[in-house]
N, C-alpha and C positions, 0 to 999 in steps of 0.2 A: 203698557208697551214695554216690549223688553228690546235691548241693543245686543247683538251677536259679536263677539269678538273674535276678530281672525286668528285661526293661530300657525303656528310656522312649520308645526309638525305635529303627528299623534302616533302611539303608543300604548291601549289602554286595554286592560280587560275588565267588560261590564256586563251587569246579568240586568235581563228584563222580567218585568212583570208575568204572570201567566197570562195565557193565552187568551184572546176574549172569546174569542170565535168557542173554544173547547168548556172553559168557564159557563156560558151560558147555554151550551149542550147538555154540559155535564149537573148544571142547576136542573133542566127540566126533565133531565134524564134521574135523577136522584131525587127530585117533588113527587113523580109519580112512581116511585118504585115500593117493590115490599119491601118495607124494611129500612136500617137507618143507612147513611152513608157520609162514607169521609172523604172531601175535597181537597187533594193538597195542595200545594201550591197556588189555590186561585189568585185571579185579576180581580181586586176592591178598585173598582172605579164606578163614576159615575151610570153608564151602563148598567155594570152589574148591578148596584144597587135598584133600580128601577125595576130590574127581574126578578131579585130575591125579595123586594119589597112588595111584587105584585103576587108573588106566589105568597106569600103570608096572608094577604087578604082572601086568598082561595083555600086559607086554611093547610098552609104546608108550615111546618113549624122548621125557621134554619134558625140556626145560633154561628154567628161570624163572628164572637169576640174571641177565638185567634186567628189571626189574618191570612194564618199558615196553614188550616187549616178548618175549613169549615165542616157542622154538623148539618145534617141535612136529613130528617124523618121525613120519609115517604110515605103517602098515602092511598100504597097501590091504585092509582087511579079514580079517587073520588075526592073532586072537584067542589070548594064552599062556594056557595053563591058571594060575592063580595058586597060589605054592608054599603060601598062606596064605589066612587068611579075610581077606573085602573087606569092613573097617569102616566105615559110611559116617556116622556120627555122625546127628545128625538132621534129613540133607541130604535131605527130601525129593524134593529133582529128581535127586540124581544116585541118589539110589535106584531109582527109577523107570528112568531114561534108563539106567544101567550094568547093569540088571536084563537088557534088551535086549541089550546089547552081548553081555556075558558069555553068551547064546544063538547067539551068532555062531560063538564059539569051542570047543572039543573038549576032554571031561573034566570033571569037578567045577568047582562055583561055588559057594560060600558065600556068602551076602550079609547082611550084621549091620547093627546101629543101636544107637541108643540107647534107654534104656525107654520114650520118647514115640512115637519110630520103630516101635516094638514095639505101636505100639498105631492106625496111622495105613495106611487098607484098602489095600490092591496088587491084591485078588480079579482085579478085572478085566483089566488087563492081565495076569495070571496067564493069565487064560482063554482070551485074544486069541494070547498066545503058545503055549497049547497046540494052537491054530486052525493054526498054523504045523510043526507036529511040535516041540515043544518040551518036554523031559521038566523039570516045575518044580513046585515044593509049597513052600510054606508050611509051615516045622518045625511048628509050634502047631495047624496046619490052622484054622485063624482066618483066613483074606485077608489076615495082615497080617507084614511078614519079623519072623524071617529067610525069608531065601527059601535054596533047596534048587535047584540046577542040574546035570543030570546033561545035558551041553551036547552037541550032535552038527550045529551047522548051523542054520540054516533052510531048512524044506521051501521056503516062499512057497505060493503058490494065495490062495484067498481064506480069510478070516480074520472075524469080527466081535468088536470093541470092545462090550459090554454096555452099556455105559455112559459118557458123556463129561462124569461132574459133574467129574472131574480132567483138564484139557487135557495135565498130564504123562503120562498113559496114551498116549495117542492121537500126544503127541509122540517117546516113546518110542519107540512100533514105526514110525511115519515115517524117523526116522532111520537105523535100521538094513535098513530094508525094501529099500535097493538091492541089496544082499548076498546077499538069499534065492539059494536054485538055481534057484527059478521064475520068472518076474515075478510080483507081490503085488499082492495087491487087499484092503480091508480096508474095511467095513462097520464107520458106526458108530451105535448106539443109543440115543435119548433123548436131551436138550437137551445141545449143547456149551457148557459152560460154556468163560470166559477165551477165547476166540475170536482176540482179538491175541495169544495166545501160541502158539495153533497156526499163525497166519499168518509169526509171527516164526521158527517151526521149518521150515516151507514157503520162506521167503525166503533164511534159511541155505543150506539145501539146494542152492538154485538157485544161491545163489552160488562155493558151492562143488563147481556142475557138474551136479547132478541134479533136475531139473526135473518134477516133481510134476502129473499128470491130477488135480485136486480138484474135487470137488462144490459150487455155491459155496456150500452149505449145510453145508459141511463135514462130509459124514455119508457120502461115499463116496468114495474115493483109489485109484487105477491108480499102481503107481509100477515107473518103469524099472528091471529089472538095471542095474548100473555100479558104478564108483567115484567116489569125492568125489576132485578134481585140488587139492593141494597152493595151497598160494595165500599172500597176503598179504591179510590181514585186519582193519580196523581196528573196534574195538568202541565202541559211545556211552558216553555217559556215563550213568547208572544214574537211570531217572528216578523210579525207586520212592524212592531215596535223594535225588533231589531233592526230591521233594513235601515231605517234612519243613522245609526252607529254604524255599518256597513256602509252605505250612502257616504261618512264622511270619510271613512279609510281612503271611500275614493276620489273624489273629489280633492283631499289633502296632500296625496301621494304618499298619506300614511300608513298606521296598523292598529286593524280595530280583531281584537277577539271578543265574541258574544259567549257565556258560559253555560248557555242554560236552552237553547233551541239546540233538539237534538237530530241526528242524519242517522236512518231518515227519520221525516217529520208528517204530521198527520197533515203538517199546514200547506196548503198549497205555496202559499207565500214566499218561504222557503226556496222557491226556485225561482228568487229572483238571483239567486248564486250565482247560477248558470249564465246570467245576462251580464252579470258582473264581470264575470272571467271574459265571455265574447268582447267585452269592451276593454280588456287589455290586465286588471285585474289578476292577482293571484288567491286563490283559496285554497285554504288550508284544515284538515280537521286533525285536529290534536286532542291529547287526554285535557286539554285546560277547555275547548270548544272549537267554533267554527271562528278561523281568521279569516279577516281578508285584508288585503295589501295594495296599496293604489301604485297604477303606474304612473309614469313621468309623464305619457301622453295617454289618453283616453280616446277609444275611435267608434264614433258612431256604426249605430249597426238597425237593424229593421225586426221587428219582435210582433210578435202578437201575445197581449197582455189579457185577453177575454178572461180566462181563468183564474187570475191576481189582479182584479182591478183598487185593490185595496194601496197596494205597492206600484200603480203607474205615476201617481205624482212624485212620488220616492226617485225613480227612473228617470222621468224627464229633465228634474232640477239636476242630479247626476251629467244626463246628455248636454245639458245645454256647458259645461265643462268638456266634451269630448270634442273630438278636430270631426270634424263632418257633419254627414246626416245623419239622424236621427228616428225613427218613423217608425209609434207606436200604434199598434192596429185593431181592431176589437177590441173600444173601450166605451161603445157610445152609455154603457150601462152606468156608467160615470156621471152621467146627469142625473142619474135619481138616487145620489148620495144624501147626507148631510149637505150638499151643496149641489150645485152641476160643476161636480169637482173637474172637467174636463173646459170648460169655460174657465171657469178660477183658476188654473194652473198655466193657460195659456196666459189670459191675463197680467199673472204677476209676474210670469216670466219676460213676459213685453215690459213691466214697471224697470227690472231690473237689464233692458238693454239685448234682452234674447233674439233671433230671429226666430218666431216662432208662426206656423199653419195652423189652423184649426179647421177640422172637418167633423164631420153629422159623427163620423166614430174611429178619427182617427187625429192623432196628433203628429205633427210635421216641425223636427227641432234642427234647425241649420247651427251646429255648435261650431267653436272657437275655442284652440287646443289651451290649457286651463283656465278658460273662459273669460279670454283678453278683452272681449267687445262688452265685458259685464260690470257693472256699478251698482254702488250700493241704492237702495229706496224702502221706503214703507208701504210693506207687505199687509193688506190686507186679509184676513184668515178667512171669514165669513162666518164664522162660528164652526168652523168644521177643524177636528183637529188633526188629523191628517193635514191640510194644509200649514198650519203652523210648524209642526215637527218636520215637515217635507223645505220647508223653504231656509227651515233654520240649519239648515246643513248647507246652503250656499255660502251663511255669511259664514260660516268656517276659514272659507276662501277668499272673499270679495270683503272689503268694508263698509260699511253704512248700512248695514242691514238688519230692519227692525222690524220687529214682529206686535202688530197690534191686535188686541183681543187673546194675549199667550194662555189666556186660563181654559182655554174651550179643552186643552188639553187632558184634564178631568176625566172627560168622558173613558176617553181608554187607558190614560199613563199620567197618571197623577202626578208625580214626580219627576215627570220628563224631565224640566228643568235642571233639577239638583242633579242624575242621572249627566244631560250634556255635560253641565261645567265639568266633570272630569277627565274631557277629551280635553281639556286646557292642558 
């Protein structure tokens, strides 16, 4: 358990990790290329390691011993059958995107998680890749892994996605889809949720040589046979993990500069900016990075967050600081996080005295101008770390507020911690 200590003002400039989202784009975009490639900047967290460790078992050889830069031999496309099962913890993305990959390659695929993972749906992309000649089950026959892969290729032809409420489905078979024996075509279903994260899978791609026919509705994809061309690759700075330092500028009525998320950004995330200024907020881009500035009062405002749901716990604990309402809209996708982070957020927000609604996919926060009606309490994370870093920007403000399970943070920003303390 860790104690948050309030502080009376801030003033800081701090760089975040690279990006995770890009990081493990750029992993499986660089496994299967011709040729070698260099990662700069990556995200070493718990995450990544799960992806670069499952790509090693499929015979991709990486070398991360410098942190700044990883090596990364590609194997234009030819996939080792794994001597073992491929535990993915509960990396949602590389579950997803390695799910793919391992369809690439010839013989048996095992793919595991953890009990949360075990419970978080894959149906669809299951389906999409049976669209492709893919022999693949769900052990539990649930939609959700482990998953079961008796691998032999990709046919390619066309293909339909059921459903895009998870952009990691849709980004999944993107990635792998130059590989098919056919050229691929793939059809998708119903609203795309997270939208800059399909664009940031799209722009990967190109940069690493294969250049994507898209619908600009993102609902239908032509994608060339090829290979992804070896490269040098430099990755941003992680701007999900910046919002929390953002987050406390505002909340504190201080000033946070971030050095290393640039404008503009591949990341959707990124535009939680825009929600920051609507709520009273100054930004700022300067030669040092992106500031932001908190105001004296903070004023509820009405958003649709479907396309950052990564950053609405970010947002809310923020709101429940502003003088009004609140009311975040398309997030129901939020429940099939690391947590039903949309449940959890109202939750600990009610611990710490919030008025807070909860709906099937929307969240409702009756704020109190710097958040008079609020008190300190022990915050439970759920293992998810998003919620940790989201709530630890309250106790910025409030006192009493603790954060138990603070290590789940791993998974994406290893050093959150050391990073906060020097908003002190």
């Amino acid at each position: 358990m860790i104690t948050i200590t309030p502080v009376p003002t801030i003033d800081a400039t701090i760089k975040v990790p690279g990006s995770k989202s890009l990081t493990q784009r750029a992993l499986i975009a660089a496994a299967l290329a011709d040729g070698p490639s260099q990662l700069i900047g990556p995200l070493a967290s718990e995450d990544t390691r799960y992806t670069m460790d499952a790509l090693r078992a499929m015979g991709v050889i990486c070398d991360d011993r410098d942190p700044d830069c990883w090596q990364v031999h590609g194997t234009g496309g030819l996939i080792r059958e794994p001597a073992s099962d491929i535990f993915l913890g509960n990396n949602g993305t590389a579950t997803r995107f390695l799910t793919s990959v391992a369809a690439l390659g010839h013989g048996r695929f095992h793919i595991t998680g953890s009990e949360r993972m075990a419970q978080r749906p894959i149906l669809p992309l299951i389906e999409a890749l049976r669209g492709w000649g893919v022999e693949i089950n769900s052990d539990a026959h649930n939609g959700c892994p482990p998953l079961t892969l008796a691998a032999q290729g990709l046919s390619g032809g066309r293909t339909v996605l059921p459903e895009g409420k998870s952009s990691q489905y849709l980004s999944s078979l993107l990635l792998v889809a130059p590989y098919a024996a056919t050229p691929a075509e793939l059809e998708v279903r119903g609203e795309i949720l997270s939208r800059p994260y399909v664009e940031m899978t799209l722009a990967v791609m190109a940069d690493f040589g294969i250049r994507v026919e898209a619908a600009t509705s993102l609902n239908a994809f032509r994608i060339p046979q090829g290979q992804y061309q070896g490269r040098t690759y430099t990755i941003e700075g992680d701007a999900s993990g910046a919002s929390y330092f953002w987050a406390a500028a505002a909340v504190t009525g201080g000033r946070v500069t971030v050095a290393n998320v640039p404008i503009p950004s591949l990341q959707g995330d990124a535009n939680l900016l825009p929600y920051l200024a609507r709520m009273g907020c100054q930004i700022d881009l300067t030669g040092e990075g992106i500031t932001v500035t908190g105001a004296d009062q903070l004023e509820g405002i009405e958003l649709d967050m479907g396309d950052m749901p990564d950053v609405a716990p970010t947002l809310a604990v923020v709101a429940a600081f502003a003088e009004g309402t609140t009311i975040i809209n398309n997030i129901a996708h939020l429940r099939i996080k690391e947590c039903d982070r949309l449940a959890a957020v109202v939750c600990e927000l009610r611990k710490l005295g919030a008025d807070v609604e909860e709906e099937e996919s929307r969240m409702i926060i009756h704020g109190k101008k710097g958040g008079s009606n609020l008190h300190g309490a022990t915050i439970t994370t759920y293992d998810d770390h998003r919620m940790a870093m989201s709530f630890a920007v309250a106790g910025l403000r409030i006192p009493g507020v603790q954060i138990t399970g603070e290590n789940c943070v791993v998974k994406s920003f290893p050093d959150f911690w050391e990073r906060f303390r020097l908003l002190a």
